[in-house]
C-alpha positions as CSV (number, residue, x, y, z in Angstrom):
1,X,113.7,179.3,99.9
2,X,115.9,176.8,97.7
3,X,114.7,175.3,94.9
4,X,114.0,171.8,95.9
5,X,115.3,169.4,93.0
6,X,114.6,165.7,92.2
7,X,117.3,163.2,92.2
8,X,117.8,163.3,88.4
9,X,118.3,167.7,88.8
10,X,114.6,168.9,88.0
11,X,112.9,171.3,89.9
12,X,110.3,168.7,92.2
13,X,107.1,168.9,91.5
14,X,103.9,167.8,92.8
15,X,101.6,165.2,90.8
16,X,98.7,167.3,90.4
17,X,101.1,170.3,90.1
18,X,100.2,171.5,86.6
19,X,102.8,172.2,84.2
20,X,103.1,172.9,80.4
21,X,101.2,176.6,80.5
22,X,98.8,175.4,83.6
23,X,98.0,171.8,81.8
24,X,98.6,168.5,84.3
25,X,101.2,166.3,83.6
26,X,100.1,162.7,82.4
27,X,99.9,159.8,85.0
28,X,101.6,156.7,84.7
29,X,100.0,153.1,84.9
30,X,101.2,152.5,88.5
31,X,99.8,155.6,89.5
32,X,96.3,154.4,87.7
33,X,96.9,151.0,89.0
34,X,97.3,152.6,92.5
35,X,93.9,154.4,92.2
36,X,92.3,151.7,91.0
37,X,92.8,149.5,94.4
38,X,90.0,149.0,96.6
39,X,91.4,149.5,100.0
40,X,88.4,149.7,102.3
41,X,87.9,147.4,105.2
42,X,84.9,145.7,104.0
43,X,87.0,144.9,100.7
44,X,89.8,143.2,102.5
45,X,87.3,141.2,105.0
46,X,85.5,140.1,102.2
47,X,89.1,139.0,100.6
48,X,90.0,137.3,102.8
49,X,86.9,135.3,103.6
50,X,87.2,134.3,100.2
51,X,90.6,133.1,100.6
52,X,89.5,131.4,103.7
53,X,87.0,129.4,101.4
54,X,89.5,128.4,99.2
55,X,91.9,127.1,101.8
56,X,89.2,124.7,103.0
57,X,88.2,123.8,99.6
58,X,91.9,122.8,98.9
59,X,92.6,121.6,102.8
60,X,89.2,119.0,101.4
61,X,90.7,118.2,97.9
62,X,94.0,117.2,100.0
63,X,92.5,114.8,102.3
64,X,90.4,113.2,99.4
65,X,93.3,112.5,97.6
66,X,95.5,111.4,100.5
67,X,92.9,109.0,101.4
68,X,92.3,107.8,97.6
69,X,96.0,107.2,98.1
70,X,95.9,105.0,101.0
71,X,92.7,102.6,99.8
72,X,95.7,102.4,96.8
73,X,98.4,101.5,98.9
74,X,96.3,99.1,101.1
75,X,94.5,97.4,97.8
76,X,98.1,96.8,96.3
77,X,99.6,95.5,99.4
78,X,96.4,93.2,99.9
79,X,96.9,92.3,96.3
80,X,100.7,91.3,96.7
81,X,99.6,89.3,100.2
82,X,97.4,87.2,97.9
83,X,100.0,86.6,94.9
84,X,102.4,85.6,97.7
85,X,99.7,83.3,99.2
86,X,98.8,82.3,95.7
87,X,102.3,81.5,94.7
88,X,103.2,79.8,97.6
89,X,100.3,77.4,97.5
90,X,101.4,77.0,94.1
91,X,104.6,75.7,95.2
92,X,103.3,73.8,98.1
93,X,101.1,71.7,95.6
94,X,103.3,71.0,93.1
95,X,105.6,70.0,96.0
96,X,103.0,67.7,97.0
97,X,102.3,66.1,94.0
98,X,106.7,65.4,94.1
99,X,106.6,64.1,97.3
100,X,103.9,61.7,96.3
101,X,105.6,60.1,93.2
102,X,108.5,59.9,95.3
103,X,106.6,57.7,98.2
104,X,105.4,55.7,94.9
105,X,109.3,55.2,94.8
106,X,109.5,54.0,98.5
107,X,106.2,51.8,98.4
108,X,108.4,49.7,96.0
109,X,111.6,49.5,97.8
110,X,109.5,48.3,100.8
111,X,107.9,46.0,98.8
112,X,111.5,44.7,98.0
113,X,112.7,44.5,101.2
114,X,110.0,42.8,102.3
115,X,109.8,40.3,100.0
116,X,113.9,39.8,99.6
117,X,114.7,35.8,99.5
118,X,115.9,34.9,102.7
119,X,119.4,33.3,101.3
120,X,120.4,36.9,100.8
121,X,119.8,38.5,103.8
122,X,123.6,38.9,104.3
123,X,124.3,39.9,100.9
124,X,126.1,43.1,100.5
125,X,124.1,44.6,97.2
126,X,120.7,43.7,99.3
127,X,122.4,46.1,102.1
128,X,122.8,48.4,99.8
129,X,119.7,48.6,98.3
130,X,118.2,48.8,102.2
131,X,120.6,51.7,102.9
132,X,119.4,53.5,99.7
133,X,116.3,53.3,101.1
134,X,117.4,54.8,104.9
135,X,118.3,57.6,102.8
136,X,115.0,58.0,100.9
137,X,113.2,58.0,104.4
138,X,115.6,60.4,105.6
139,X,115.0,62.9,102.8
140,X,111.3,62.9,103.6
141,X,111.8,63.0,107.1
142,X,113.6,65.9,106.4
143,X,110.7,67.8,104.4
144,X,108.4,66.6,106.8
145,X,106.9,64.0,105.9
146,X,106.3,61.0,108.6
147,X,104.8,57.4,108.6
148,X,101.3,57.6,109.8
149,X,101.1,54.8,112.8
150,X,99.5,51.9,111.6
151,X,99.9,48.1,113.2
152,X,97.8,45.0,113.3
153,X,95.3,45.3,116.0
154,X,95.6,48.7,116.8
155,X,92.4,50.6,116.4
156,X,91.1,51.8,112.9
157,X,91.0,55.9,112.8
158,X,89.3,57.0,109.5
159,X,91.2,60.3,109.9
160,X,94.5,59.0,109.3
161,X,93.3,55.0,107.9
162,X,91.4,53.9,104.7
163,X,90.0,50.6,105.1
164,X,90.2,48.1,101.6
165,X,88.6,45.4,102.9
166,X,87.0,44.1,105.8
167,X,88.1,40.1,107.2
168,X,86.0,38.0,109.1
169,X,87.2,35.3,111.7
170,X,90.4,37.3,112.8
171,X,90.2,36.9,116.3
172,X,90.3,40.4,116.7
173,X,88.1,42.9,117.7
174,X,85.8,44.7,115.1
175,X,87.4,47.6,113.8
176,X,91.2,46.8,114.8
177,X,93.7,46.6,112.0
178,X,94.3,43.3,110.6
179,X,96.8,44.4,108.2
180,X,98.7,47.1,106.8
181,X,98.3,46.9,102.5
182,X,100.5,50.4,102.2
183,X,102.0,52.7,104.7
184,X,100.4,56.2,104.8
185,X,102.1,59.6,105.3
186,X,101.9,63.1,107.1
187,X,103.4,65.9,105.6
188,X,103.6,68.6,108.4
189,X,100.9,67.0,110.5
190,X,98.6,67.0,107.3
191,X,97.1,64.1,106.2
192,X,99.0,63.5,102.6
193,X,98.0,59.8,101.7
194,X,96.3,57.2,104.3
195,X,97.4,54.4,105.4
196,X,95.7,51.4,103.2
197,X,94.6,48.8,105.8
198,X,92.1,45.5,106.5
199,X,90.2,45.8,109.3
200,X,88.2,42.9,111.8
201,X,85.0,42.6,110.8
202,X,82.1,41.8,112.9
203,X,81.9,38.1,114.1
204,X,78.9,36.7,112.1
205,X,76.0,35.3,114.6
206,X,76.4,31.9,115.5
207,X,80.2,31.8,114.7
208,X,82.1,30.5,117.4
209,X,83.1,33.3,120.1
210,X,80.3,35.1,118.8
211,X,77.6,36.6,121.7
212,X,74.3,34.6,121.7
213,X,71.3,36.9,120.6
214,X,69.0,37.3,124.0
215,X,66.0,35.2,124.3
216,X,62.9,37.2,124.9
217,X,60.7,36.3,128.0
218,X,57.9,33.9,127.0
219,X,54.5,35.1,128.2
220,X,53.3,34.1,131.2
């Protein structure tokens, strides 16, 4: 029978095969390590029950923190909705406050208009100032602001009117516009400054055109 040989030459031998005058040969540390391992069934079940548990443990770790990160991302993006909304009220008042200086602006060119002498109705610098103010009105047009309707003897709306003063002996009904003191303005269908107006007042008993109070039954 040959002599079987390992790869590096030597005569093969077994691990237990003793050697060195009937001694055994030392074993390595991956032969130890080898013995060492517990292969048996209930070993690996219980293994990998255990890594079972730790899979869900992480798996529940996971979704805590994904859904820590989505309250985040929903708090920050409800916190930039309000800083937008915020900022752009911001803007819209101080755009308001501008647009009301600049109707202080046009309350005096209508004043001026109004009250130009009539021996310069054709002059060309009184057209000029009257087409400087076509342009103001078209400016605010253009933002969106708009005359609020007001005329003598159309009905007083407190929404939209502020009454100064009431007059007596108008010949109007109570309540209707006598006169228009300043024109008011919208600003995107919003109320931004009412109209300044005198209204009728109530005709005083016994004025003329006022209704007699009834005359109660005498008693029988």
């Amino acid at each position: 029978m040959p002599d079987p040989r390992n790869l590096g030459g030597r005569p093969f031998r077994a691990p237990d095969q003793p050697t060195n005058g009937g001694r055994r040969a030392p074993r390595t540390r991956a032969e130890e390590r080898i013995d060492e391992l517990d292969v048996s069934p209930t070993k690996l079940l219980a293994d990998i029950e255990l890594l079972k548990s730790e899979l869900e443990t992480t798996k529940t770790k996971a979704d805590e923190y994904l859904a820590g990160l989505q309250r985040e991302r929903a708090e920050f993006s409800n916190y930039r909705r309000r800083t937008a909304e915020e900022r752009e009220q911001m803007l819209g008042l101080a755009g308001e406050d501008l647009i009301r200086k600049v109707l202080a602006i046009a309350d005096d060119f209508d004043l001026a208009i109004d009250n130009r002498p009539g021996d310069l109705a054709e002059n060309g610098w009184v057209e000029g100032v009257a087409a400087i103010d076509r342009k103001l009105r078209a400016l605010l047009d253009s933002e969106g602001v708009k005359a609020i309707e007001a005329e003598a003897g159309a009905p007083f709306d407190p929404r939209r009117h502020e009454a100064i003063a009431t007059v007596p002996a108008t010949g109007r009904g109570e309540g209707e516009i006598v006169d228009v003191v300043r024109r008011g303005y919208t600003l995107r269908e919003r109320v931004l400054r009412p109209a300044l107006v005198a209204v009728a007042a109530a005709p005083e008993p016994g004025a003329e055109g006022a209704e007699e109070p009834a005359t109660p039954p005498r008693p029988n």
